[in-house]
PANUVEX-511423 format. One line per 2 residues: number of its first residue (from 0); their letters; for each residue x, y, z of C-alpha. Coordinates in nm, 4 decimals, m for minus. Example, Ala and Ser with C-alpha at 12.3 -4.5 7.8 and 13.67 -1.06 7.14 Angstrom:
% PANUVEX-511423
0	as	1.2300/m0.4500/0.7800 | 1.3670/m0.1060/0.7140
***
This chain:
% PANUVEX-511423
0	xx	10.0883/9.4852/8.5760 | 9.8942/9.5992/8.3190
2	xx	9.5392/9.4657/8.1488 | 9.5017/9.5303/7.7996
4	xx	9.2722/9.4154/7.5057 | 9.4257/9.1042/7.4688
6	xx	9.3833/9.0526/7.8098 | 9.0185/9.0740/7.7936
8	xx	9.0168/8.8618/7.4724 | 9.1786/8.5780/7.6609
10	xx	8.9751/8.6151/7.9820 | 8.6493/8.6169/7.7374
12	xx	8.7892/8.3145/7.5570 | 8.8375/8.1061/7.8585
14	xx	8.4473/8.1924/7.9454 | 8.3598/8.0850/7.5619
16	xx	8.5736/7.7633/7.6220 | 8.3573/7.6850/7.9051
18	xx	8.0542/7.7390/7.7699 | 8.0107/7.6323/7.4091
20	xx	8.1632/7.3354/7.2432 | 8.0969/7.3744/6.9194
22	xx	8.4052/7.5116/6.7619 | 8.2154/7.6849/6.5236
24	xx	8.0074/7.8977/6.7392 | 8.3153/7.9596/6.9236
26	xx	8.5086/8.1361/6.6439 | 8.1799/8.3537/6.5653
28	xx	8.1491/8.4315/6.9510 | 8.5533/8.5288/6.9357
30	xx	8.4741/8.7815/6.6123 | 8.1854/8.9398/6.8430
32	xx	8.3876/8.9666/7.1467 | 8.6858/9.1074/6.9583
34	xx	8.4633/9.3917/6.7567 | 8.2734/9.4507/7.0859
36	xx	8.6186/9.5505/7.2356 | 8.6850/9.7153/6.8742
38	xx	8.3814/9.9238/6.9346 | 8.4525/10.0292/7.2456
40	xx	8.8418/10.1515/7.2241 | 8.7164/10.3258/6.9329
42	xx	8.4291/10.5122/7.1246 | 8.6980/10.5611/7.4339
44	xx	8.9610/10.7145/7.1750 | 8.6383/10.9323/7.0472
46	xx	8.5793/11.0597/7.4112 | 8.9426/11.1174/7.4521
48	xx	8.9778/11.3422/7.1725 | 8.6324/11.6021/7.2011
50	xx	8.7933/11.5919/7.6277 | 9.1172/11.7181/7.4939
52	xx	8.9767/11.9252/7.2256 | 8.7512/12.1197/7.5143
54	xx	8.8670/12.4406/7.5770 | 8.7180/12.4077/7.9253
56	xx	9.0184/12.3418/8.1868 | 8.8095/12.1455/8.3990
58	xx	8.7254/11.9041/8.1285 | 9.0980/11.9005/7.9334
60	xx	9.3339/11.9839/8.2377 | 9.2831/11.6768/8.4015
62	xx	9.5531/11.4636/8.2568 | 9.8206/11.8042/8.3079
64	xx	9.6603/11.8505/8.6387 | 9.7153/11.4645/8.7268
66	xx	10.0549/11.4668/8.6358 | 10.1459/11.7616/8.8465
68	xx	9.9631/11.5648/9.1769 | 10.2294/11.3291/9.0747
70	xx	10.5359/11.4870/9.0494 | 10.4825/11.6923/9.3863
72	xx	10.3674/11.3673/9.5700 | 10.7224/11.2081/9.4050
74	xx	10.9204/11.5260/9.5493 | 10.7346/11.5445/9.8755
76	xx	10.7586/11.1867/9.9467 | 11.1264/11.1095/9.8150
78	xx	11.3456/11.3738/9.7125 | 11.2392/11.6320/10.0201
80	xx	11.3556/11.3452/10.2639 | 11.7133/11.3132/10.0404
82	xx	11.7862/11.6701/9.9889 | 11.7085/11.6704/10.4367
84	xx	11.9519/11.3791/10.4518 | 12.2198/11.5845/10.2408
86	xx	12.1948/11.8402/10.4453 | 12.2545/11.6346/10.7880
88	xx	12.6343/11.6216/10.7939 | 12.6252/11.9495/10.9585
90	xx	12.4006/11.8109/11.2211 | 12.4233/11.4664/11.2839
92	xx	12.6812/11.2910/11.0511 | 12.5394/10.9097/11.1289
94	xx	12.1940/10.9371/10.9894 | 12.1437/10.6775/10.7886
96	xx	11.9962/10.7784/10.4205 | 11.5935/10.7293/10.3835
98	xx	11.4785/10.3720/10.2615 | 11.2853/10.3597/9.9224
100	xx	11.0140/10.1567/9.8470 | 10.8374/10.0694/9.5422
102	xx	10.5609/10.3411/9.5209 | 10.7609/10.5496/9.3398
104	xx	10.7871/10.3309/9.0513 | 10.4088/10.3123/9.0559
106	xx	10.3835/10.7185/9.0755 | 10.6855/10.7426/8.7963
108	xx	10.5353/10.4720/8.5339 | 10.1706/10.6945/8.6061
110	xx	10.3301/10.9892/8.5146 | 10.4832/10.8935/8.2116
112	xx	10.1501/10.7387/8.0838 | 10.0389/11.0631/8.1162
114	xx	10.2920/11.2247/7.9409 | 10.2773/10.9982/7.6808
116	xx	9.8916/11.0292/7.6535 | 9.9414/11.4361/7.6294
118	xx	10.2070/11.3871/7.3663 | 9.9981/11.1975/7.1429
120	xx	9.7365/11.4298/7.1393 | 9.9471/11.6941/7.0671
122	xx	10.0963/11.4970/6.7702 | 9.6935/11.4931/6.6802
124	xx	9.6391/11.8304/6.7079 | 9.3542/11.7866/6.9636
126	xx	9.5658/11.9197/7.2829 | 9.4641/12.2442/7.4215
128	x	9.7373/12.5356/7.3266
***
């Protein structure tokens, strides 16, 4: 589950509802809220940008170094235990295969956020070469 913007608009609206009736203060408290959160995806998209435009690894190389934590946790935690359960038949031919649970999804949908979030700064131009 994700929480976006709109998210945050309707959680602020349900505090406005609560707190002031008059419908006209509410639609100029809704214009606030909404450039607030304007404001501030701008200024995060800002940061984003001068971090990927650093040529220091420490400061650009998270998101890359992220995504690797990811894919080795995915291989070390699924496909290792597969590619051991392939390779059973010569042992013990009534091992049952390894269960799968839903982290991966998590780990996979992470990863491709990330991905996703390097592409479009290369599209940009603001991701390290």
């Amino acid at each position: 589950m994700t929480f976006g913007v709109d998210d945050a608009i309707a959680a602020g609206l349900q505090v406005l509802n609560r707190f002031i009736p008059d419908p006209n203060a509410k639609i100029a408290a809704e214009a606030e809220l909404r450039e607030s959160l304007r404001k501030w995806d701008d200024a995060q998209s800002q940061t984003n940008t001068a971090e990927a435009a650093n040529p220091n690894l420490f400061v650009s190389g998270w998101r890359p170094a992220l995504a690797w934590v990811c894919a080795i946790a995915l291989a070390a935690n699924y496909l290792f235990p597969y590619i051991a359960w392939l390779l059973t038949p010569w042992t013990d031919p009534k091992t049952p295969p390894p269960k799968l649970d839903n982290t991966w999804m998590k780990l996979v949908t992470t990863m491709l956020g990330l991905a996703g979030f390097l592409t479009y700064e290369k599209t940009k131009g603001v991701a390290r070469q």
